[in-house]
C-alpha positions in Angstrom: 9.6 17.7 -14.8 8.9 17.4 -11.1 8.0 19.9 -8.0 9.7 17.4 -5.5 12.9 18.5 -4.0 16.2 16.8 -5.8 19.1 15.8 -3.4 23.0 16.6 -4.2 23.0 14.4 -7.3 19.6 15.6 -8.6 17.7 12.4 -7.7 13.9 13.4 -6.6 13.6 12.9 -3.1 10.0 11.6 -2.4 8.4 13.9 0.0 5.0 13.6 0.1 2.8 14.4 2.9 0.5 12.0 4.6 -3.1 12.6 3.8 -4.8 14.6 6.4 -7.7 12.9 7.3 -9.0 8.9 6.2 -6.0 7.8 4.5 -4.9 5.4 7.3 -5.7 1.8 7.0 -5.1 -0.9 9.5 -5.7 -4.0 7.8 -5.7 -7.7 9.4 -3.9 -10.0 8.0 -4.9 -13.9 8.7 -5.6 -17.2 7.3 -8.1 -15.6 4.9 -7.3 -12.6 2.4 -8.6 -9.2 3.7 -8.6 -5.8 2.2 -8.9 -2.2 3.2 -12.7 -1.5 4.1 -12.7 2.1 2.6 -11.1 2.4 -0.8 -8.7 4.6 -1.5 -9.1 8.3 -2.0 -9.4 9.0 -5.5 -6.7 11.8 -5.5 -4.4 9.5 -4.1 -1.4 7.9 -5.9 1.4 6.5 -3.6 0.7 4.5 -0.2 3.5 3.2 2.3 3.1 -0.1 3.3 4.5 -2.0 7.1 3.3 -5.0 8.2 4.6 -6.9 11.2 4.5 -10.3 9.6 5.4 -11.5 6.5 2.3 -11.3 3.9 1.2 -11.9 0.5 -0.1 -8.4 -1.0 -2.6 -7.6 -4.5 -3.7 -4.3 -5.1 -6.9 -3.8 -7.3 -10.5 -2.8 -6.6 -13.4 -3.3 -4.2 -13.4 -7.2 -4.7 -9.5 -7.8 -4.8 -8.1 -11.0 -3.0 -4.8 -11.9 -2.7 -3.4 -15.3 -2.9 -0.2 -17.5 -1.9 1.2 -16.6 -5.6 1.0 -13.3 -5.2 3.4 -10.8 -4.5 5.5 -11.6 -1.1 6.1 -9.0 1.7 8.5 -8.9 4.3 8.0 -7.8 7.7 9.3 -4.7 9.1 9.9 -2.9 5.8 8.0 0.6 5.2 7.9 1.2 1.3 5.8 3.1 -0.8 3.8 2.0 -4.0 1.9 3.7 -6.7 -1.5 3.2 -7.3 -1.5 4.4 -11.1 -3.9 6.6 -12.6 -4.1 8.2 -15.6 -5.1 5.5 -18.8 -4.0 2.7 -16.5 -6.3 3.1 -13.8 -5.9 3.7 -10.2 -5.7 0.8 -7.8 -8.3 1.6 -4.5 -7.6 -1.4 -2.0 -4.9 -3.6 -1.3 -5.4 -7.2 -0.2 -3.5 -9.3 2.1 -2.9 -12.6 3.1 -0.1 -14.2 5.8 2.4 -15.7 4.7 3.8 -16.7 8.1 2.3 -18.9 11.4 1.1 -16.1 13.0 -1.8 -13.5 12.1 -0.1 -9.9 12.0 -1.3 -6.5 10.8 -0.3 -4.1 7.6 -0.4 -0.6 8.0 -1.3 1.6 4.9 -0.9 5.3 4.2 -2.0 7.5 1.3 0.2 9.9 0.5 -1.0 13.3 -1.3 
């Protein structure tokens, strides 16, 4: 069961609101992995993700790096990921790392 509004062929349309206040993260992305200085709200479960270069991305905890064999992302696409929860567990930072020649930035926001 969802609350989320379902478009004409009943597929959930994902409307979720931007969190009000700390949930955006500007994170630089250069030569060495970075990651989001303040983790995370707890409550939250999806981020959106743009970055204006192409990157490598991990998410995990406080001390997450990511790596050249980690997961590639392409500039200029906005896309949204869950953080889990539950009996998983519940991702709080995201690492990056260019995958380009130039330095570049990623934009995250948590979703509620």
């Amino acid at each position: 069961m969802t609350y989320l509004p379902l478009d004409n062929d009943q597929n959930v349309i994902p409307a979720l609101r931007l969190k009000a206040s700390g949930g955006a993260h500007a994170i630089a992305a250069a030569t060495s992995s970075a990651r989001n200085s303040t983790g995370f709200h707890a409550a939250t479960r999806v981020v959106s993700v743009y970055a204006t270069g192409p990157v490598y991305l991990r998410f995990g905890g406080s001390d997450v790096t990511a790596a050249s064999t980690d997961h590639y992302y392409p500039v200029g696409v906005y896309y949204d990921f869950a953080l889990g929860g539950g009996k998983v567990g519940q991702f709080t930072h995201l690492a990056v790392l260019r995958a380009g020649d130039a330095d570049c930035m990623v934009y995250v926001s948590e979703k509620e």
